[in-house]
PDB file of the backbone (N, CA, C, O) and the ligand in Angstrom, with CONECT records:
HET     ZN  A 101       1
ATOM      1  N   UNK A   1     -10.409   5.531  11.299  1.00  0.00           N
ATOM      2  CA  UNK A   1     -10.310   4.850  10.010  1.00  0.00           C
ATOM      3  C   UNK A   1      -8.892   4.300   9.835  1.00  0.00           C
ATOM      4  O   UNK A   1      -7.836   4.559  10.412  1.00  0.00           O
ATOM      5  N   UNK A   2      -9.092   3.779   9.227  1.00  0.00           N
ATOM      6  CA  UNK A   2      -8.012   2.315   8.938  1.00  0.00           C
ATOM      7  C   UNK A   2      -7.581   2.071   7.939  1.00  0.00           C
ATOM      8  O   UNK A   2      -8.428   1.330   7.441  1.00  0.00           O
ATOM      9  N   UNK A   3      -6.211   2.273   6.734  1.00  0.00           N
ATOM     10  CA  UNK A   3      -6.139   2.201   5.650  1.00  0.00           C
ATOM     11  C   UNK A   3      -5.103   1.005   5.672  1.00  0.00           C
ATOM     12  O   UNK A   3      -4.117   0.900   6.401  1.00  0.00           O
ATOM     13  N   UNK A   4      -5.616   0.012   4.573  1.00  0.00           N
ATOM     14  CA  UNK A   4      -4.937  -0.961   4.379  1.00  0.00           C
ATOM     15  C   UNK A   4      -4.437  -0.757   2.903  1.00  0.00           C
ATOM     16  O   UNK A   4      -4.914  -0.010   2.049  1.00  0.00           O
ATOM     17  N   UNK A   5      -3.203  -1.729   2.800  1.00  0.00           N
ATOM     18  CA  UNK A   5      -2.364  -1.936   1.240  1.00  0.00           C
ATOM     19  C   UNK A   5      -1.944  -3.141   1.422  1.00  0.00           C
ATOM     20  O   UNK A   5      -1.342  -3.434   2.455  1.00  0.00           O
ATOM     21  N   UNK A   6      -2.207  -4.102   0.388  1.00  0.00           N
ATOM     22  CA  UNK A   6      -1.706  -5.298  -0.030  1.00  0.00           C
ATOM     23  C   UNK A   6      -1.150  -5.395  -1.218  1.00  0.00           C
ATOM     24  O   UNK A   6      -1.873  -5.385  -2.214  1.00  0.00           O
ATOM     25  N   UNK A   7       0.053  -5.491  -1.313  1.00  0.00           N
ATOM     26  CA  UNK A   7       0.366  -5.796  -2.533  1.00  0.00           C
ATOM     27  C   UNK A   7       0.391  -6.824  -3.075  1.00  0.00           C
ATOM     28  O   UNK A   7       0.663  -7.889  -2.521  1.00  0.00           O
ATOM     29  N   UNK A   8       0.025  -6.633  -4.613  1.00  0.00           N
ATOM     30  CA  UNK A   8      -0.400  -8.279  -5.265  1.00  0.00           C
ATOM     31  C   UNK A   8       0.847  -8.463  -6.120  1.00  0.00           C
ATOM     32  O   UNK A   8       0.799  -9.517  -6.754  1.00  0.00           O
ATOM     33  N   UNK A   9       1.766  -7.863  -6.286  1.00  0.00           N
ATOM     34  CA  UNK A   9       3.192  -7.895  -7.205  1.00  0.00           C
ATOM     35  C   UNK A   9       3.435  -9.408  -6.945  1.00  0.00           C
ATOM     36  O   UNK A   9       3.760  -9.562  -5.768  1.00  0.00           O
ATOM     37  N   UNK A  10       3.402 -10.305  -7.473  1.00  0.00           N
ATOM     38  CA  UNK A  10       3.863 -11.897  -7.136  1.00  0.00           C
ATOM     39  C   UNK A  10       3.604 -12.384  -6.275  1.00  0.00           C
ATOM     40  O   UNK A  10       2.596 -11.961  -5.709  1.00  0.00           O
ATOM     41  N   UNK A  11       4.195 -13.324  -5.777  1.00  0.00           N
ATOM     42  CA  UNK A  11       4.303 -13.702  -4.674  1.00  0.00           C
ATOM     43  C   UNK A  11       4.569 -12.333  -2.938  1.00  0.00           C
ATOM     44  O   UNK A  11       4.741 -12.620  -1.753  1.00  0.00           O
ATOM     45  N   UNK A  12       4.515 -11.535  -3.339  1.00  0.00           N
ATOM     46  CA  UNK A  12       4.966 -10.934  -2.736  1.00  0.00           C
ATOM     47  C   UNK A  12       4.064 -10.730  -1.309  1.00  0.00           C
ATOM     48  O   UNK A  12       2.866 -10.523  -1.503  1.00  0.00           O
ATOM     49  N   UNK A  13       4.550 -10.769   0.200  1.00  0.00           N
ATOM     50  CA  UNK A  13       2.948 -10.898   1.327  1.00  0.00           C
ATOM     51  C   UNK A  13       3.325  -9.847   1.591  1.00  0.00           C
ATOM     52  O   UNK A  13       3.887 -10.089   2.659  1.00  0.00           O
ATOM     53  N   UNK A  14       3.535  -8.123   1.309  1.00  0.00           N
ATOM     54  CA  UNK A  14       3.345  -7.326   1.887  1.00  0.00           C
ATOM     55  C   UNK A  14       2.502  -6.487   2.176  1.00  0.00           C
ATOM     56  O   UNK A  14       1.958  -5.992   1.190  1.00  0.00           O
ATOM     57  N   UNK A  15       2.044  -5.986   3.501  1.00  0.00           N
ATOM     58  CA  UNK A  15       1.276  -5.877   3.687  1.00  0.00           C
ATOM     59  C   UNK A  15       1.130  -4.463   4.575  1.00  0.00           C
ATOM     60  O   UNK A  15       1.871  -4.330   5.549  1.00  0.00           O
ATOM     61  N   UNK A  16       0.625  -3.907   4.396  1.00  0.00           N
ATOM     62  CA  UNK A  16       0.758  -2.437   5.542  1.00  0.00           C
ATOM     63  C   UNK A  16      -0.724  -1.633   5.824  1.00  0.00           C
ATOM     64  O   UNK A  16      -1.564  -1.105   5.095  1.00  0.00           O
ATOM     65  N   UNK A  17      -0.560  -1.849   7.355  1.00  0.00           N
ATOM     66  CA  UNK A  17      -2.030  -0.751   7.857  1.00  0.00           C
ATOM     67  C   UNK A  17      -1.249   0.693   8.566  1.00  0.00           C
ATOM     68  O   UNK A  17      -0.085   0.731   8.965  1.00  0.00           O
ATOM     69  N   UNK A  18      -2.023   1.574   8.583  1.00  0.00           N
ATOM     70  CA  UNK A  18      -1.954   2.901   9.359  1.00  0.00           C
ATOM     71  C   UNK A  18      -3.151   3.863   9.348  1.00  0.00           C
ATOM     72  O   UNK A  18      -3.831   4.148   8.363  1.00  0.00           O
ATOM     73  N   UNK A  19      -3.267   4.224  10.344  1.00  0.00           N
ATOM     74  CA  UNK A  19      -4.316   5.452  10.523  1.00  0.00           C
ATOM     75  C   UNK A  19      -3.925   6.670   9.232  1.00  0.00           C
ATOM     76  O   UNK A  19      -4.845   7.478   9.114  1.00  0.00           O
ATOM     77  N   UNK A  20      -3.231   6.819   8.669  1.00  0.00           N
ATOM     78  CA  UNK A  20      -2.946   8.125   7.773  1.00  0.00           C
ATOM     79  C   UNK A  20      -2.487   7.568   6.300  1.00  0.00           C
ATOM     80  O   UNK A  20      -1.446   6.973   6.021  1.00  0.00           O
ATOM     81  N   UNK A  21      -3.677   7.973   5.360  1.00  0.00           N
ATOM     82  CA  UNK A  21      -3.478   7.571   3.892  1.00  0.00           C
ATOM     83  C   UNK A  21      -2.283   7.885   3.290  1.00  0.00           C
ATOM     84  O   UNK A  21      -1.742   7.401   2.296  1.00  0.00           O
ATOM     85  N   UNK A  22      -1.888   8.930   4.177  1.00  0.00           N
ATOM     86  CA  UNK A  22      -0.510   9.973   3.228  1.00  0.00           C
ATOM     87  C   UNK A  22       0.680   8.818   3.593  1.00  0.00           C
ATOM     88  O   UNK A  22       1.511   8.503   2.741  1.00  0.00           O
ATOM     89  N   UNK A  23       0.672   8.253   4.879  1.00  0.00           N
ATOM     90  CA  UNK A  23       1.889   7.711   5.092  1.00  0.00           C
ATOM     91  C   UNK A  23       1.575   6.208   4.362  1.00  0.00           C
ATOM     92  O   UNK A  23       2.442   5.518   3.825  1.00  0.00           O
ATOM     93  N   UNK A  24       0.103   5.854   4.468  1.00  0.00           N
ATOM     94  CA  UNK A  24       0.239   4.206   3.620  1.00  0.00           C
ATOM     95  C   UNK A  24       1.110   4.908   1.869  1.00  0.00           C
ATOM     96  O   UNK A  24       2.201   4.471   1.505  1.00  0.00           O
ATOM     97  N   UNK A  25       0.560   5.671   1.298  1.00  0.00           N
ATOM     98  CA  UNK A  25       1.234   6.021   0.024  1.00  0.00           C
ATOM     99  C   UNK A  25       2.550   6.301   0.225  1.00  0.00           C
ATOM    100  O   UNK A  25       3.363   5.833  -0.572  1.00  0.00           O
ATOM    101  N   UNK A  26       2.917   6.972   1.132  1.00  0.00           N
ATOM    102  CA  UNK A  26       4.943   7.186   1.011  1.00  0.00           C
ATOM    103  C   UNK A  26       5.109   5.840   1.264  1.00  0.00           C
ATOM    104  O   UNK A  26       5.839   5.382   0.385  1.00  0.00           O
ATOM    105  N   UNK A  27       4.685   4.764   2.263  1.00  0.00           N
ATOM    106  CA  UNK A  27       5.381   4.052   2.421  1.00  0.00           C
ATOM    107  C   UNK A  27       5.294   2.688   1.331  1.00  0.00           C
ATOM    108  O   UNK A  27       6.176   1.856   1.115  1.00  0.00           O
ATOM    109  N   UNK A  28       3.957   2.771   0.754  1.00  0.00           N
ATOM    110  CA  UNK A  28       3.979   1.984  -0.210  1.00  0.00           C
ATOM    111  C   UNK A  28       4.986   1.975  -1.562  1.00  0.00           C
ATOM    112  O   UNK A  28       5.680   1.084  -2.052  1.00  0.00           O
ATOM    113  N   UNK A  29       4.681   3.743  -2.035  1.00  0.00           N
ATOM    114  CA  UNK A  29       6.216   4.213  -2.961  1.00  0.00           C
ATOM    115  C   UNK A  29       7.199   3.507  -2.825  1.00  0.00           C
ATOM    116  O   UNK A  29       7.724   2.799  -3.685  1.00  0.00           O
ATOM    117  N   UNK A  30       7.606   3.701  -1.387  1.00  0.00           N
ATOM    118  CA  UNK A  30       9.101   2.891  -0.670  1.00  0.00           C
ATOM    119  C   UNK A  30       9.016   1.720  -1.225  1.00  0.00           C
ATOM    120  O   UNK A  30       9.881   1.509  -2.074  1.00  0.00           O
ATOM    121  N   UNK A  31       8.140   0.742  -1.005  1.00  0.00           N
ATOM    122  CA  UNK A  31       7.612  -0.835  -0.725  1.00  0.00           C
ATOM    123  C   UNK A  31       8.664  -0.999  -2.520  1.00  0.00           C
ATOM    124  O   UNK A  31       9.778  -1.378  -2.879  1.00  0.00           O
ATOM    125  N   UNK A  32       7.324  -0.398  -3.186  1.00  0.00           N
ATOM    126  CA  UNK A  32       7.588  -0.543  -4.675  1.00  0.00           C
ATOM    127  C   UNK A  32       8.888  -0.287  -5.397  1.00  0.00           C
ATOM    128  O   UNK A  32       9.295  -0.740  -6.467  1.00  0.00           O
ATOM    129  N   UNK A  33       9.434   0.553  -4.542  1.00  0.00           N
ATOM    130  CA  UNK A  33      10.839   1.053  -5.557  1.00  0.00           C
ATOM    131  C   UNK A  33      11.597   0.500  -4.707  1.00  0.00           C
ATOM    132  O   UNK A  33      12.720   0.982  -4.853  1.00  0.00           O
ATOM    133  N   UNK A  34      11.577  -0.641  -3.482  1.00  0.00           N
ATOM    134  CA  UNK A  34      12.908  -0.608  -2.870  1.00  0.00           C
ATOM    135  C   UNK A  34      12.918  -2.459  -3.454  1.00  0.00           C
ATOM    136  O   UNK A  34      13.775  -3.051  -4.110  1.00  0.00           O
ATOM    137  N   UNK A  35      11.564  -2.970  -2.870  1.00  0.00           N
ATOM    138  CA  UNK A  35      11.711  -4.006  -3.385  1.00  0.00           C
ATOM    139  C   UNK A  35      11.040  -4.321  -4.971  1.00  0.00           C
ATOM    140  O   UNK A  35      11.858  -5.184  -5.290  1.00  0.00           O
ATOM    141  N   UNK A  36      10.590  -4.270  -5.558  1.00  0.00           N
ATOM    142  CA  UNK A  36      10.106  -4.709  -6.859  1.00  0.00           C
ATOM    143  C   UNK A  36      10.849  -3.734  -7.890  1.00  0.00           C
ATOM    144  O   UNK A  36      10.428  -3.906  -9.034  1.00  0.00           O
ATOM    145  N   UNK A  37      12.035  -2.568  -7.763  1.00  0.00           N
ATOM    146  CA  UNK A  37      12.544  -1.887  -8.358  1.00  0.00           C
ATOM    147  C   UNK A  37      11.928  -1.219  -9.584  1.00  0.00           C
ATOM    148  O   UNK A  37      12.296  -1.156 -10.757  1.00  0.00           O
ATOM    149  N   UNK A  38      10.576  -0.605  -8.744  1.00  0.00           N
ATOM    150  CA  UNK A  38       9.258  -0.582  -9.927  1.00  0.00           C
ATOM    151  C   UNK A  38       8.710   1.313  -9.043  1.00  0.00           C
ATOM    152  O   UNK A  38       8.972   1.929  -8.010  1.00  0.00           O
ATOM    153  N   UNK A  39       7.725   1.541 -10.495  1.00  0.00           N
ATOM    154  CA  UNK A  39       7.014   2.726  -9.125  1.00  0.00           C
ATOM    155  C   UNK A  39       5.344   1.956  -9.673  1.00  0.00           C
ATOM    156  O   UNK A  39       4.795   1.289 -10.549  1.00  0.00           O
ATOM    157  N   UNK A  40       5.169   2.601  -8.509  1.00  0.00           N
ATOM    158  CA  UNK A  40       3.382   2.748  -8.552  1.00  0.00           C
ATOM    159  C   UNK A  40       2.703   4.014  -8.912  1.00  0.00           C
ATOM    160  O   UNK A  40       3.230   5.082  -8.597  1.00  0.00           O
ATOM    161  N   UNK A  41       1.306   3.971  -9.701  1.00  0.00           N
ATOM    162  CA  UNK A  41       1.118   5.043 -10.247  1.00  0.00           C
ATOM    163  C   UNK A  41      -0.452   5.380  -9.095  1.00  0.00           C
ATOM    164  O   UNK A  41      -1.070   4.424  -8.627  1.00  0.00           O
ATOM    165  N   UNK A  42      -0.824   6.675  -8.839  1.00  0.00           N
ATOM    166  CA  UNK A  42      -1.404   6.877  -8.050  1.00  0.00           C
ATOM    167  C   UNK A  42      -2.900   6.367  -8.149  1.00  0.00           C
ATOM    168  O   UNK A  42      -3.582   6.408  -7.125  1.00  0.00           O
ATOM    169  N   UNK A  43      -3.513   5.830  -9.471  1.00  0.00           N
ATOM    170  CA  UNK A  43      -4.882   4.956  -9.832  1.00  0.00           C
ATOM    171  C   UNK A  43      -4.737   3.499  -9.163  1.00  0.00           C
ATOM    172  O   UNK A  43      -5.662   2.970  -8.547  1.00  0.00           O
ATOM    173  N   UNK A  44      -3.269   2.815  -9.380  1.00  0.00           N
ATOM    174  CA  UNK A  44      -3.058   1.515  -8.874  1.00  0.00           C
ATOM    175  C   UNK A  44      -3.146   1.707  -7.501  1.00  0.00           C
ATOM    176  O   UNK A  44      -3.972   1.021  -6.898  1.00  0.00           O
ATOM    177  N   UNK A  45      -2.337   2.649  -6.768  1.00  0.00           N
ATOM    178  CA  UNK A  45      -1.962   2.549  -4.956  1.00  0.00           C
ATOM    179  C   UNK A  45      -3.574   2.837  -4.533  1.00  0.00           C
ATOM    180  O   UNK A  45      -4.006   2.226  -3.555  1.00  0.00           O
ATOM    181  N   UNK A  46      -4.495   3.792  -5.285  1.00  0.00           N
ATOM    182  CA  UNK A  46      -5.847   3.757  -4.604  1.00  0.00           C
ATOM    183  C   UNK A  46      -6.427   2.796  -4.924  1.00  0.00           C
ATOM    184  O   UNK A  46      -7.337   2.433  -4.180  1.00  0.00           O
ATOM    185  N   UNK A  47      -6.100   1.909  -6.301  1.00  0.00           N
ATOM    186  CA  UNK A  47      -7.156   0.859  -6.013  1.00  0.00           C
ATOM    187  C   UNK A  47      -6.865  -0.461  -5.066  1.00  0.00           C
ATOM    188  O   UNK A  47      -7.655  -1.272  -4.583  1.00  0.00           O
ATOM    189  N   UNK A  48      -5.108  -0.343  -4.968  1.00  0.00           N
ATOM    190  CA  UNK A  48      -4.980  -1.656  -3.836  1.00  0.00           C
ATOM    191  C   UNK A  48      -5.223  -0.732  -2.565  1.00  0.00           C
ATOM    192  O   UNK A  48      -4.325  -1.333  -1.974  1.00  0.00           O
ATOM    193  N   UNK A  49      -5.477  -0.170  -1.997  1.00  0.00           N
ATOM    194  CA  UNK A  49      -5.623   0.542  -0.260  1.00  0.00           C
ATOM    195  C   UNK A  49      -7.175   0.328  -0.297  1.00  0.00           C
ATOM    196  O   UNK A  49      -7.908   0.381  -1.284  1.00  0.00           O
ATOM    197  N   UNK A  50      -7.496   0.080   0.969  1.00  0.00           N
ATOM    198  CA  UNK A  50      -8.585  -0.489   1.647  1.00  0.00           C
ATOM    199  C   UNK A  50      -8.936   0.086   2.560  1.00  0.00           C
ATOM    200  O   UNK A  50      -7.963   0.276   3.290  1.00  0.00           O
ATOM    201  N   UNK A  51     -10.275   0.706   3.168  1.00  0.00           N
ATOM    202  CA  UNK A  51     -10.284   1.410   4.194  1.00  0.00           C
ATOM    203  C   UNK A  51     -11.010   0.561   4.963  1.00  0.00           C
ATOM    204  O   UNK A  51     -11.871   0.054   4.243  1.00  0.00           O
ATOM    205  N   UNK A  52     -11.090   0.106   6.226  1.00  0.00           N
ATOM    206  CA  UNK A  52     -11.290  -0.832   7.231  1.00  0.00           C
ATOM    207  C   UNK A  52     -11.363  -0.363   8.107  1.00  0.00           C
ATOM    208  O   UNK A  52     -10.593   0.560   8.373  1.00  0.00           O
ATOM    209  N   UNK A  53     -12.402  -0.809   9.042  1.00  0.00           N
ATOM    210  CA  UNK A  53     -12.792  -0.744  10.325  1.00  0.00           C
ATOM    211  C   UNK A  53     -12.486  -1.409  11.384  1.00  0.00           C
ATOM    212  O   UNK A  53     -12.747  -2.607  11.501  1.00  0.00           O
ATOM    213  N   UNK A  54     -12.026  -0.863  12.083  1.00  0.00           N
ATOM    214  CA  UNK A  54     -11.284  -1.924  13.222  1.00  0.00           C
ATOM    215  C   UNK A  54     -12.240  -2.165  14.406  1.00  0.00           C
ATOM    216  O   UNK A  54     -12.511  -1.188  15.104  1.00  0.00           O
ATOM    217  N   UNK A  55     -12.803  -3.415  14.720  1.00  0.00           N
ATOM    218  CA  UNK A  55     -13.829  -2.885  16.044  1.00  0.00           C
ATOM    219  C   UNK A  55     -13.257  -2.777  17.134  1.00  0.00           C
ATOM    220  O   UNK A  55     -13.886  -2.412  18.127  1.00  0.00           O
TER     221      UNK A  55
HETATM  222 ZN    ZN A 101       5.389  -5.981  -2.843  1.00  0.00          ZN2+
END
């Protein structure tokens, strides 16, 4: 399994996949507080992450 995050903050194209939900959320945290000088609350980060299948 395959967890995706897109963030929709503006213009913004970031974008992050990884095999492990725990690390898409730390690293999304990061994403949010390093660039948008913002946090994310844990209802928003599950509803932007995507779980995907890779064939
Ligand atoms: Zn962003």
């Amino acid at each position: 399994m395959t967890y995706q995050y897109e963030c929709s903050e503006g213009s913004c194209q970031f974008l992050l996949r990884s095999s492990s939900s725990d690390e898409v959320e730390r690293l999304v945290r990061a994403h949010v507080r390093m660039v948008h000088n913002g946090r994310i609350d844990s209802t928003d980060l599950k509803r932007g992450t995507d779980r995907i299948e890779l064939a």
